[in-house]
N, C-alpha and C positions, 0 to 999 in steps of 0.2 A: 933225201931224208938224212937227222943225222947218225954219223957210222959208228957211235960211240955215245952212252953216256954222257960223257963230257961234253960233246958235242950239244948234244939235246940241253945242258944247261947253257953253254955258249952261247947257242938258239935262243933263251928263254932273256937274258942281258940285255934288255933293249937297249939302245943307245940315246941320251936323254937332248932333242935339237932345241927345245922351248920348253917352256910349261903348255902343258900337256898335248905335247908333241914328239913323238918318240919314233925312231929308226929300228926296226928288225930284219935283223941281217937272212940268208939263204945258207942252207948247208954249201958246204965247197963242190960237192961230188954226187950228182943225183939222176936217175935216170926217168924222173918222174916229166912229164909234158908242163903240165901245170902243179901249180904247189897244195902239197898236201892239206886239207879244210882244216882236220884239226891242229895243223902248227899254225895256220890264220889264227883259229880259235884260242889257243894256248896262247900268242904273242899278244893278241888283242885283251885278254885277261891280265895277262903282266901286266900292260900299258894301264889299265884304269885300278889295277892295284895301287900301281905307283903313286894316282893323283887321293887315294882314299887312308883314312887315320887309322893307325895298326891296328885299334881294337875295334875295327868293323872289319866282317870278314863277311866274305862273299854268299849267296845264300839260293842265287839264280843268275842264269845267265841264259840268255835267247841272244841267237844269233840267225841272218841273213850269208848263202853267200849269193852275190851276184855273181860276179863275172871269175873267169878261174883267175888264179895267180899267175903271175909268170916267174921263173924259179929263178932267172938267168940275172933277177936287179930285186932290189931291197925295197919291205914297203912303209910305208909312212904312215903310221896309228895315230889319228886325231882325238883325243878326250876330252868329250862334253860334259861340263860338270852340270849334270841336269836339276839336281836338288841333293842339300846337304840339311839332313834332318835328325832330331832329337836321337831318334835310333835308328834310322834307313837312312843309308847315301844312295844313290841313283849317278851312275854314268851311262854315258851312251861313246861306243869307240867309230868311228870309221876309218877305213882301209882302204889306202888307197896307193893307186900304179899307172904310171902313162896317164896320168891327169884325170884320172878316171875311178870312180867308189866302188873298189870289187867284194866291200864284206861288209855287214852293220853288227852291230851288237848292242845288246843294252844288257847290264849288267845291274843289280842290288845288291847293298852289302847291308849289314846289322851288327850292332855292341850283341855278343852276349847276355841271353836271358834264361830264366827257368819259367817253365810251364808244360803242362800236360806230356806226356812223351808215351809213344807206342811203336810198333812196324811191324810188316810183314815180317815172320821167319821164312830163314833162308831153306832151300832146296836137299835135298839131300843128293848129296852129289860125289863124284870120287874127290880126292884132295888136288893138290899140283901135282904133288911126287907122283900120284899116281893117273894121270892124265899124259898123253903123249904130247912132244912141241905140235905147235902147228905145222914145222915142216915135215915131218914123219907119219901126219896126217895125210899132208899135200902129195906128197911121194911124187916128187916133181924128180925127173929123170934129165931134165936138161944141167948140166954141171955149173954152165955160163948164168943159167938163168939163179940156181941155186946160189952161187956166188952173189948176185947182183942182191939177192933180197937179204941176205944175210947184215950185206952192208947195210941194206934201207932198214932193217928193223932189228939191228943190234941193239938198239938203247933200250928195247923192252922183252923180258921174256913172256913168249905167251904160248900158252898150253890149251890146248883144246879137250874139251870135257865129252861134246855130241853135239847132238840133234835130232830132230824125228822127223827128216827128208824121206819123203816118201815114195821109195825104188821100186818097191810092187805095187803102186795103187797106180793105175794106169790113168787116174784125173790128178793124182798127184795134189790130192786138194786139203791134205793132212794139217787139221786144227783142233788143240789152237798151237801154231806153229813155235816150234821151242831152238834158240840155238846157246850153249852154254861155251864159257871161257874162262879160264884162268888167264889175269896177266899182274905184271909188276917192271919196276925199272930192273934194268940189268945191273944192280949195285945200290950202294947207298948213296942216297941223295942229302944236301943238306939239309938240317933241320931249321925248316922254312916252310910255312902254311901256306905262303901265297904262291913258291915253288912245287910245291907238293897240288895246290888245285890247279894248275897251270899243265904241269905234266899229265894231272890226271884227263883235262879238258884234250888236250893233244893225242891222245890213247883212245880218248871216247867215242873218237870218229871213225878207229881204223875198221871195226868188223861190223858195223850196227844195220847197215845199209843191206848186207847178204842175207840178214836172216829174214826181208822180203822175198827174196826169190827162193825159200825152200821147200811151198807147197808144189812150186812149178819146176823141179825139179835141174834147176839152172843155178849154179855158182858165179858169186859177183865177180870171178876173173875171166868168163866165155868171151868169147868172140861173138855170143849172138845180142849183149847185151850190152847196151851207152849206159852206166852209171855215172850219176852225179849225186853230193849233197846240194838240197834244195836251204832246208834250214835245220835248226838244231839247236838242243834244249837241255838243260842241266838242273837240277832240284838238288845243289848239297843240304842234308841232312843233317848230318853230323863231321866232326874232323876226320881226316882220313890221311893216310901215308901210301902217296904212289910206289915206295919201296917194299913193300907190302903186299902180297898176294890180295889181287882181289876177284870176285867172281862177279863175271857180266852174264847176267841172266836177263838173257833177250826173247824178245816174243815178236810175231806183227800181225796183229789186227786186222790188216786191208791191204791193198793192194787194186791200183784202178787207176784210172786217166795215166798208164806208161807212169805213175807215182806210186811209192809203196812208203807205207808207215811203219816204225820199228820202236821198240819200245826197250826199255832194260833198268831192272833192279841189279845194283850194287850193294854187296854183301865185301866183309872183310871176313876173314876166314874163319874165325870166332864166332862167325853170325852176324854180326852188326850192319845193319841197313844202312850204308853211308850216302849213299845219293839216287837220282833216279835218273834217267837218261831218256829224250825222243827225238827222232829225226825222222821227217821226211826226205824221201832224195829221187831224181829220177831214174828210171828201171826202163829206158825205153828200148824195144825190139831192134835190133840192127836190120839194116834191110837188107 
């Protein structure tokens, strides 16, 4: 993961081999196995920016991963230009490693338009300042281990708001399941739309997947549990600024077949409904 900032934009510069054909590099320093979904998802979003006219800006994105990353070599983002229309562009990215397609995407982008507008209101909720990091949450005792995640998740601050994990209900089957977050970049990013939905997409992945496992009383980092993202889904709304407190208000619906479904409204801290978020990912029992 990168250890900085700056890093996470270094991350986001893909390297241009053809038309549209683009190199994304790996952090230098990571203790991850395979490479983190959402920096797939954030590169692979840069990549079919790049092939799209500025004043279309992104609107959905659906993504596939197959197979994991491997963190250790760089991978190679294909952009299909699927349809370039009046007011929709259509691309579709593949990702690929060892000869092999580890991630799909299709993405939509649109000009600018007026019509009807409404959203949910936001949660009432506590603010950042007053919400704890998530390591003061975690109250992780190992020194070594605390070091190592600081590194991996420098580039964003995220504060944890709650949840309604259910310690006294002995089914543990507490619905409809809620898990709430603060996060933003650690600093100012430049002012870049396509940077800014890119980051945002890379962030959207880290906590989305745990808030399946809180009726069953199990945290996405146990030993009893193999998580994976399966796939993952993005609705921007409106513009948004990753530097910018944002609140992920996540929910999950189901949870079945060792798969759990997660869901999350995006609020900016004024209230503003900026996008909506789903993933499914796998939750399978360890044996």
């Amino acid at each position: 993961m990168p250890a900085s900032l700056t890093e996470l934009v270094g991350l986001l510069d893909l390297e241009e081999l053809e038309v549209g054909l683009f190199r994304g590099h790996q952090p230098p320093n990571t203790s991850l196995k395979r490479v983190f979904g959402g920096q797939v998802a954030a590169q692979a979003l840069m990549a079919a920016q790049r092939t799209v006219p500025e004043d279309r800006h992104v609107h959905s994105l659906h993504v596939y991963f197959i197979l994991g990353g491997d963190p250790a070599i760089p991978i190679i983002y294909d952009v299909e230009n699927v349809r370039d229309g009046r007011s929709f562009t259509t691309r579709r990215v593949a990702a690929r490693q060892h000869g092999e397609i580890i991630f799909y995407m299709t993405a939509s982008f649109q000009v600018s338009e007026d019509g009807w507008d409404h959203q949910d209101v936001m949660p009432d909720v506590p603010s950042p300042e007053d919400s704890p990091t998530l390591l003061e949450v975690l109250n992780l005792q190992d020194e070594e281990y605390v070091e190592r995640w600081k590194q991996e998740w420098a580039s964003f601050d995220l504060r944890y708001v709650g949840d309604n994990r259910a310690e006294d209900d002995p089914s543990r089957q507490a619905m409809p399941t809620l898990q709430r977050m603060w996060f933003r970049a650690s600093g100012e990013l430049p002012d870049s739309p396509t940077l800014h939905n890119a980051a945002f997409a890379y962030i959207s992945d880290f906590s989305l997947l745990g808030a399946a496992l809180i009726p069953h009383g199990v945290y996405i980092g146990s030993p009893e549990v193999i998580p994976a993202s399966l796939d993952h889904v993005i609705w921007f709304h409106r513009p948004l600024r990753a530097d910018a407190w944002l609140l992920y208000d996540q929910a999950s619906p189901s949870a079945s077949g060792a798969r759990g479904l997660s869901t999350a409204r995006v609020f900016t801290e004024d209230g503003t409904l900026v996008a909506t978020v789903a993933q499914e990912g796998l939750i399978r029992r360890r044996a």
